[in-house]
Kinemage of the C-alpha trace (Angstrom):
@kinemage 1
@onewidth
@group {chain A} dominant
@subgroup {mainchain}
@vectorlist {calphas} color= white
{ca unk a 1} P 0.000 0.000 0.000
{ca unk a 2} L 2.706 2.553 0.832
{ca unk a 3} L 4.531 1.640 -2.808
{ca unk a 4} L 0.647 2.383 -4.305
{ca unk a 5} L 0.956 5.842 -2.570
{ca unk a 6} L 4.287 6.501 -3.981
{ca unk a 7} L 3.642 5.537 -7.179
{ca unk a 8} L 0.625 8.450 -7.214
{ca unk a 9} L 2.884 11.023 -5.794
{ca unk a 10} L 5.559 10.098 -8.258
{ca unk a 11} L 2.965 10.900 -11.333
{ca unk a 12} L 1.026 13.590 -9.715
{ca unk a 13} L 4.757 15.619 -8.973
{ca unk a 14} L 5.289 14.536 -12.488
{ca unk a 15} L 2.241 15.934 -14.236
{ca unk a 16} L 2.454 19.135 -12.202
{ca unk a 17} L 5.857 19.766 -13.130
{ca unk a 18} L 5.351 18.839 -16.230
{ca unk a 19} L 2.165 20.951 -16.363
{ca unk a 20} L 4.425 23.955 -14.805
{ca unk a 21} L 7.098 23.488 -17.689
{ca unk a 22} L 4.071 23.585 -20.353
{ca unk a 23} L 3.022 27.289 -18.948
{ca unk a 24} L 6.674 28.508 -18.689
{ca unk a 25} L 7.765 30.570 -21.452
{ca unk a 26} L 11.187 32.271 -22.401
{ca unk a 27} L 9.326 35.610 -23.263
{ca unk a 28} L 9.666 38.515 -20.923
{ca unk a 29} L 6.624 38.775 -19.061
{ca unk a 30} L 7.071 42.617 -17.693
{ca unk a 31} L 6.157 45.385 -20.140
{ca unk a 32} L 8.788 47.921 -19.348
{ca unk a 33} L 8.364 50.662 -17.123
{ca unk a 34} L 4.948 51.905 -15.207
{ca unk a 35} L 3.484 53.978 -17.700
{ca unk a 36} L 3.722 51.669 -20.400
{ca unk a 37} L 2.436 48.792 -18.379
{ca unk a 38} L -0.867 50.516 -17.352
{ca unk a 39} L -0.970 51.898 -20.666
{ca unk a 40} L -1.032 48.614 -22.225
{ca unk a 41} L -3.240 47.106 -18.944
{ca unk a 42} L -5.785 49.497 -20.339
{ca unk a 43} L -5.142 48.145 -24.048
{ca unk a 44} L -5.695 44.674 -23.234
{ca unk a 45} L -8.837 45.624 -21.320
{ca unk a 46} L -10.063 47.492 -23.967
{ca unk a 47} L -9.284 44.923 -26.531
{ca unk a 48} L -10.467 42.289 -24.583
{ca unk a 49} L -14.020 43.552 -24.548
{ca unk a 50} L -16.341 43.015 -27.187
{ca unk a 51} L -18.603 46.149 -26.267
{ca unk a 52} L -15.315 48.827 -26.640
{ca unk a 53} L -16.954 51.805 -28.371
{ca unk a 54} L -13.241 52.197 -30.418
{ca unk a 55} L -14.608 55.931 -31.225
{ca unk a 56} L -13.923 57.394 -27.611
{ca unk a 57} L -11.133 56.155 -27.050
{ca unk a 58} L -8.275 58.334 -26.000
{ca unk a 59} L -5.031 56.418 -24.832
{ca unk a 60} L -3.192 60.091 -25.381
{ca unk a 61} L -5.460 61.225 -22.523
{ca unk a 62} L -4.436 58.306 -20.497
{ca unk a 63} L -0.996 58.718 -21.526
{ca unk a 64} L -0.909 62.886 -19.952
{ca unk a 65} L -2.537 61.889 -17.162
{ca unk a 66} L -0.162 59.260 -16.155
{ca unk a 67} L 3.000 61.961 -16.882
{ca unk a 68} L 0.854 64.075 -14.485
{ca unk a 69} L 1.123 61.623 -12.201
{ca unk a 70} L 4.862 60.947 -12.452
{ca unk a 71} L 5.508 64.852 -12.363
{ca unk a 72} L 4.278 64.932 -9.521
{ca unk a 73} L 5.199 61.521 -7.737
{ca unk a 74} L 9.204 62.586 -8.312
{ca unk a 75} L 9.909 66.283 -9.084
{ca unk a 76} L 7.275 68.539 -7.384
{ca unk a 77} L 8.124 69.715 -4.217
{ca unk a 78} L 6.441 69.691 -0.884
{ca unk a 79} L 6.264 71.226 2.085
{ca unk a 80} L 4.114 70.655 4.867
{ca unk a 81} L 2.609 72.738 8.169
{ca unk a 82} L 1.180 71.496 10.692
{ca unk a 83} L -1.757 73.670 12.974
{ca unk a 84} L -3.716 72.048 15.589
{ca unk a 85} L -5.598 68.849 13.739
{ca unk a 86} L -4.697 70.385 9.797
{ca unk a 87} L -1.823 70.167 8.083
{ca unk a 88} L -2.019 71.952 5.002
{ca unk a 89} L 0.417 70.616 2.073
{ca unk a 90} L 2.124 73.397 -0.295
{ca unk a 91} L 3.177 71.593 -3.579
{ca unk a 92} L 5.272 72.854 -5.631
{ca unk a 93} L 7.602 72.890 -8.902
{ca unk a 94} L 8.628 74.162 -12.748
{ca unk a 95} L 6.387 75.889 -14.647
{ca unk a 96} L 5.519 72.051 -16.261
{ca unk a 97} L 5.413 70.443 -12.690
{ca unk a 98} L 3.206 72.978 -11.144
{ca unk a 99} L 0.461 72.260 -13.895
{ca unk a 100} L 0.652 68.311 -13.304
{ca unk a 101} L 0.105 69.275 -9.558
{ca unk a 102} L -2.293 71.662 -10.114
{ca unk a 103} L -4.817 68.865 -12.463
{ca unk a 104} L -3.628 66.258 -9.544
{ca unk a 105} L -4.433 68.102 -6.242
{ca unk a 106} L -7.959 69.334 -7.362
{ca unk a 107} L -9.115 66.130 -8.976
{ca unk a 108} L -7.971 64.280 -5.734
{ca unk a 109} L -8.745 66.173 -2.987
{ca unk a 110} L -12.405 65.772 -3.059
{ca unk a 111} L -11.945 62.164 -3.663
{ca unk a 112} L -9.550 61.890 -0.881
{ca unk a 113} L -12.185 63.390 1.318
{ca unk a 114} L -14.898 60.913 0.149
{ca unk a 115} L -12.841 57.927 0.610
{ca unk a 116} L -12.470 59.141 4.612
{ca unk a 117} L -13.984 61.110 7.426
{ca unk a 118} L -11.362 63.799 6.987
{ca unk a 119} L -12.100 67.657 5.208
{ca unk a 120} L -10.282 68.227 2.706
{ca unk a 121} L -9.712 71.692 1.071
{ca unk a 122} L -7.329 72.635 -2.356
{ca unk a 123} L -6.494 75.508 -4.379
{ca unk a 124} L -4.234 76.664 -7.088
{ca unk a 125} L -1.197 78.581 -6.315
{ca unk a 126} L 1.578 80.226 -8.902
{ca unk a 127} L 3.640 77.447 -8.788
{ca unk a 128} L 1.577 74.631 -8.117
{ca unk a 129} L -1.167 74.089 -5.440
{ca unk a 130} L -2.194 73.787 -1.681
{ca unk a 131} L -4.093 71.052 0.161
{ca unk a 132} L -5.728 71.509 3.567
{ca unk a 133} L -6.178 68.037 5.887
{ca unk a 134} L -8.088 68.646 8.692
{ca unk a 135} L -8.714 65.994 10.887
{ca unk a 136} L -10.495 65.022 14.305
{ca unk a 137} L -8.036 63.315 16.571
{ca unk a 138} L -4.117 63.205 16.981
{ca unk a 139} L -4.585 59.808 15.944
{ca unk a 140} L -5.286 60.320 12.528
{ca unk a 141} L -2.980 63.325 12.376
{ca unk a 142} L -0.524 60.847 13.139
{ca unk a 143} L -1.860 59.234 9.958
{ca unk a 144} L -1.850 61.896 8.001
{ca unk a 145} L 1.888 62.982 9.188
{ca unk a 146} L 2.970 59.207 8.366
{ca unk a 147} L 1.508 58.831 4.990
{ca unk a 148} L 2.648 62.743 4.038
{ca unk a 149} L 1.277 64.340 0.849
{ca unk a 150} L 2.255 60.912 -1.302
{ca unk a 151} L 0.847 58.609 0.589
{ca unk a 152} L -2.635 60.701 0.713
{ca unk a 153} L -2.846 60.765 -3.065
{ca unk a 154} L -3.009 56.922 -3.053
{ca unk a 155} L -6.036 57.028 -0.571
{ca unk a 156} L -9.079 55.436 -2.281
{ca unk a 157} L -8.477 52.285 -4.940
{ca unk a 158} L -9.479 54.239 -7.807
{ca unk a 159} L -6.820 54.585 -9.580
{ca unk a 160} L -7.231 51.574 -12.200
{ca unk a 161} L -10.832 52.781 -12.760
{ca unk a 162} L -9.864 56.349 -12.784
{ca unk a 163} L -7.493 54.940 -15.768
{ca unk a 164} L -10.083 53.604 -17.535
{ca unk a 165} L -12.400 55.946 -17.389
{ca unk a 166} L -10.074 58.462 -18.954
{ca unk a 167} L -9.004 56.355 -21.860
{ca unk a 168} L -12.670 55.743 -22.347
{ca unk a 169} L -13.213 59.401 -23.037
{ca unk a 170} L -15.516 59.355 -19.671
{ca unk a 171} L -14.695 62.337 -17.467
{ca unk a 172} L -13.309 60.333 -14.449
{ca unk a 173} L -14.251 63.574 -11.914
């Protein structure tokens, strides 16, 4: 009885490795850097449904946003004050940077304060824009002070809709 069991093991580690080496491929899997790969996410999506209504269709849209998002993410500038329960976040940058963060911070903010309990207040400045956290208890300002300006712009799993919606031609605010 104990060779019968063996014997099954033996084939069933055979088949799954052998099942394994069937799905294995030498093609690279990754797409190359972040922007490309949600752009082509998005693609695939799109391609992938039967119902894609080719006509508004703007990858180009998709494309600005997502160098809105990287102008922001590594060259703007930010500084932070805190008063009480607010902090309010002064981004910054070039002439180019300060429009990305000027899109960025007023589309977010209101869906920042949606996705929480927290009040949530932006406007444009010359060289990029301010946002206003005000909060009800040191324990989420300690939140808010650990995630900083970055981490609140990634509050709310929108994103990947947000994407969609924009390469869709749907206004996404």
């Amino acid at each position: 009885m104990n060779l019968g069991l063996l014997s099954i093991a033996i084939v069933f580690a055979a088949s799954s490795a052998m099942a394994q080496h069937g799905h294995q491929s030498n093609a690279p899997a990754e797409t190359g850097q972040s922007q490309f790969a949600a752009i082509a996410e998005i693609v695939t999506m799109l391609r992938d449904e039967p119902e894609t209504d080719w006509a508004n269709v703007d990858i180009k849209a998709l494309r600005d946003h997502l160098v809105d998002m990287d102008n922001v993410t590594t060259k703007a500038s930010v500084q932070q004050e805190k008063n009480g329960l607010s902090v309010i976040f002064s981004i910054t940058g070039d002439a180019l940077v300060a429009t990305s963060v000027q899109r960025m911070v007023l589309a977010h903010s209101p869906m920042l304060q949606a996705s929480t309990n927290w009040k949530v207040l932006s406007e444009k400045i010359e060289h990029g824009a301010t946002m206003m956290v005000r909060v009800s208890s040191e324990d989420e300002m300690k939140q808010i002070l650990g995630l900083g300006f970055f981490g609140l712009m990634t509050i709310g799993a929108h994103h990947q809709q947000h994407h969609l919606m924009i390469a869709t031609g749907r206004s996404p605010h």
